[in-house]
C-alpha positions in Angstrom: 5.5 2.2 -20.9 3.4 -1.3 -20.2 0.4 -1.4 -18.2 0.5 -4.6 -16.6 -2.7 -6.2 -14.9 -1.1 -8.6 -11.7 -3.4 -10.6 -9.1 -2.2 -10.0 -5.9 -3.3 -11.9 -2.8 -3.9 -9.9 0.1 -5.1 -10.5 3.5 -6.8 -13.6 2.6 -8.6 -11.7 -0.8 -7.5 -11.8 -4.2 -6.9 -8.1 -6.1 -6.8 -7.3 -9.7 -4.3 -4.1 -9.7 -2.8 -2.6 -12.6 0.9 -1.6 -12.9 2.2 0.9 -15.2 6.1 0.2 -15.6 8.4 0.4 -18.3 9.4 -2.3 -20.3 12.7 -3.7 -18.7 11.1 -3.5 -15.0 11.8 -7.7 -13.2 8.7 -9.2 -12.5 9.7 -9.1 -9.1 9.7 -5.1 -8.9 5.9 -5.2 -11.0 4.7 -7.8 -8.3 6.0 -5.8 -5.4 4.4 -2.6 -6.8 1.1 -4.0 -7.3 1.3 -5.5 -3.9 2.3 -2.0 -2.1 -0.8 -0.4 -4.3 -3.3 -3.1 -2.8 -1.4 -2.7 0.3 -2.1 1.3 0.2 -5.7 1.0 -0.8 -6.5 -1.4 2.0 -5.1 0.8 4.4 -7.4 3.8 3.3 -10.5 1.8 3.1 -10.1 0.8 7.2 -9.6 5.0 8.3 
């Protein structure tokens, strides 16, 4: 397991999200994980 730190641009706003993955994960999957997680936590900070 890898814990990858990804900058995701979100809404305008750039995030700093970690990604724990294993090693032969594509960047693509690790950048749309970290994305979903900002995703998530935007969602919960507007309820």
């Amino acid at each position: 397991m890898l814990q990858i730190n990804v900058m995701v641009t979100y809404q305008g706003k750039n995030y700093l999200t970690n990604v724990i993955t294993n090693r032969n994960t594509s960047d693509e999957e690790i950048f749309r994980l970290a994305y979903e997680q900002v995703q998530k936590q935007y969602e919960r900070k507007d309820t």
